[in-house]
Structures are given as structure tokens and as C-alpha cells.
N, C-alpha and C positions, 0 to 999 in steps of 0.2 A: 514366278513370284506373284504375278496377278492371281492365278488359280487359287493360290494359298489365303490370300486376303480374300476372295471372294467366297471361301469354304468359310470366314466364319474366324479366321486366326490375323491378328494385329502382327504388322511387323515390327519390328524387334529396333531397326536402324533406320533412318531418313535413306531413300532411293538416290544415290548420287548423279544419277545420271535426268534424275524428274527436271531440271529445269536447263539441259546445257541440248547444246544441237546436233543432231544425230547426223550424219553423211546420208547420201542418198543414191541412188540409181549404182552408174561405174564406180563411183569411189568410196562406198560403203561394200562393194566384192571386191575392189582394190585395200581398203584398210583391212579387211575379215581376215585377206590373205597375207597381209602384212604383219598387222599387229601381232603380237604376243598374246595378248588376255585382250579378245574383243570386244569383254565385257566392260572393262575401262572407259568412262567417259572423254569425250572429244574436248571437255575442258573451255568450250566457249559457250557460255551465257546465251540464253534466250532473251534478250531487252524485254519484250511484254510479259513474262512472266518472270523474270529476275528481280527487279524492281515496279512494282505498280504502286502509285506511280511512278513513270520514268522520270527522271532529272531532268527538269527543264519541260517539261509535260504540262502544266499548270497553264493555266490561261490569264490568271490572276498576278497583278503587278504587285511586286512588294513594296510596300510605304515602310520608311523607316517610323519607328515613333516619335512623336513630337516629346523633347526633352528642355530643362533649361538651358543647357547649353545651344539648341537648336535656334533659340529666339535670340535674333542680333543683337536685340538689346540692352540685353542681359548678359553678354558672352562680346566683351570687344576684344580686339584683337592682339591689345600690348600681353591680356591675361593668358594668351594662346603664344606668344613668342616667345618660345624656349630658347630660341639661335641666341639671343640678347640677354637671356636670363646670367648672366656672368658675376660673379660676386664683385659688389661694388668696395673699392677699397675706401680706405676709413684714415683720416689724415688728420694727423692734431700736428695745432701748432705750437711755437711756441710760448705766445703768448696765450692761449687757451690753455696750456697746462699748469703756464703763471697763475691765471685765475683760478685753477685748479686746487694746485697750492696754498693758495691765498684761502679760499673758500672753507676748506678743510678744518675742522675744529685744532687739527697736531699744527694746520699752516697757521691758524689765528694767534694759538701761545705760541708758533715761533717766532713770528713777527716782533720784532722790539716793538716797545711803549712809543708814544708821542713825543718823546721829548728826544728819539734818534734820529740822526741823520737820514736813515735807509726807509722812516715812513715818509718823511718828507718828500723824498725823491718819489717815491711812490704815489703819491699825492701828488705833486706838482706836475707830474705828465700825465697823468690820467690814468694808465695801465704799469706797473711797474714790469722790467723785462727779467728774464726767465734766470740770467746771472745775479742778477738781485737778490730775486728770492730765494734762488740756491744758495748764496752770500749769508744772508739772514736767517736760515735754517739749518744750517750742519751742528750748530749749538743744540737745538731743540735733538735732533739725530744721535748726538752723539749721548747727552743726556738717559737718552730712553724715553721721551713724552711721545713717542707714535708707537710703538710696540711695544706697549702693555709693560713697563717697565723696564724693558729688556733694550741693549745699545743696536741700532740698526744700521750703526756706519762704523767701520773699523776706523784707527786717528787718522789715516790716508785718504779716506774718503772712499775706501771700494765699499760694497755691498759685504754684509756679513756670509761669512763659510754657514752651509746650515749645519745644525749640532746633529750629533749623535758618531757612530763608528765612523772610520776612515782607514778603508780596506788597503792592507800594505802586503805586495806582492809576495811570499815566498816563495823558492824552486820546492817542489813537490816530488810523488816519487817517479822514478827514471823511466821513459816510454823506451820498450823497446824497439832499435830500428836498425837499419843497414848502416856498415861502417863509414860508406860514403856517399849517405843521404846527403842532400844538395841544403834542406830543410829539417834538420830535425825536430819530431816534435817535443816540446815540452810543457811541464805540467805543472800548477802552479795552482799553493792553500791559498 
């Protein structure tokens, strides 16, 4: 192969064997007579000529770069503690959802006039409690003054069904199965 390159003709393919370690002395006439195709490289890397530089070859320390997160002062420690990052729960009381109510433009027109009983109690403890305001609101609820005209408490006091379809089961057509399926399936419009 060398003669060929050196007449003047480029090889065609990289030399598979240019950078891996050839046997030597007894066990390159041990492999010759062993192997199959002697031509086959020995498949183990030459380090100086494998990689130059070698890994770890360098003489030079690596410095990380300096970033914001690198300066302490700018980087404390709560904004790096993930183990504690836990979602904080969120807790109303309830009196905060009285004032809630209260506050609300639909809680202002539920509220009766001054001259009822239910402001005065209101007035006279400072905070009115959470049965109060519910007391003095299912009028306004029932009416329709919080949704846009519309009633948002049935006369029972539950929450409205929402409108539209209300899917009612039919038996559909027959799945075929074994006579003495444990389960059988069925199918349903």
C-alpha cells in the first residue's frame, strides 16, 4: 500500500490499522499463525497518536466562569432550595369569606337596608359571621342579582344543574361474546 501512495496514487480509504498497536517479536509469528486475515488490526489504540491531546494531558487548570449565580450575594440559599419548594396551601376562613361576601357588589344589594335586623347584628360585633351572610343572601341568589339575571340557587339551596344536554344511557347494539362470560360486555348510545 505504501508503494502505491508513494508512486504518485492517493488512497481511496483511511489505513485502519495507522493508529492501533501492532504485536511484536514471539507474538506477532504467534498471531500471523493464528489469525485468519493478519491483515486485521489488533484493535487497541495508540494513546499519542489516538488522541493528541491526551485527556487529561493539559497542564492548565480549568476555572469555571464566573456567573451571577457564582456571586453569594446575589445567589442566597432559600432561592436554591428546591427540597422546601412544596406548594404552600391557601386557607380562607371563615370569616374572610364573610367579608368576601360582604364586599362584592351581588353581597352589597343582598345585604338588607338599615332599618333590618341582620345589619345591625352586623354592625354591632364588628365582623358579621359566615351564617349571617348566607342568611341575608339566598334572596338576592334566588332572585338572579349575581348571574346576570339568571337564578344561581335552586329553592333548596343546592347550586344550579349546568344547562345544556343530559346524556341518558341506552342499551346499544349486542357485543358479541361467550355464552358463559363472567362479564359481558355491553354497549351503550
Amino acid at each position: 500500500m505504501a508503494a502505491r501512495q508513494a508512486a504518485g496514487q492517493v488512497a481511496k480509504s483511511a489505513d485502519h490499522t495507522l493508529y492501533h498497536a501492532h504485536p511484536t517479536g514471539f507474538w506477532k509469528k504467534f498471531r500471523d499463525a493464528v489469525v485468519v486475515n493478519p491483515e486485521l488490526s489488533s484493535g487497541l489504540p495508540i494513546p499519542a497518536l489516538n488522541r493528541y491531546p491526551q485527556p487529561a494531558s493539559r497542564p492548565e487548570r480549568y476555572a469555571t466562569p464566573a456567573t451571577k449565580a457564582s456571586d453569594p450575594a446575589f445567589n442566597p440559599y432559600f432561592k436554591r432550595d428546591t427540597r422546601r419548594a412544596w406548594p404552600q396551601t391557601s386557607v380562607i376562613s371563615q370569616e374572610y369569606l364573610a367579608d368576601l361576601l360582604i364586599a362584592s357588589p351581588e353581597g352589597q344589594k343582598a345585604l338588607p337596608g338599615p332599618s333590618t335586623s341582620s345589619t345591625s347584628i352586623a354592625t354591632s360585633s364588628g365582623k358579621p359571621s359566615l351564617t349571617e351572610v348566607l342568611s341575608a343572601i339566598p334572596a338576592t341568589f334566588k332572585a338572579g342579582g349575581i348571574a346576570a339575571g339568571k337564578a344561581t340557587a335552586s329553592s333548596s339551596g343546592l347550586p344550579p344543574s349546568p344547562p345544556g344536554y343530559k346524556w341518558k344511557p341506552k342499551v346499544g347494539d349486542d357485543i358479541p361474546h361467550a355464552p358463559d362470560a363472567y362479564w359481558p360486555m355491553v354497549a351503550y348510545k
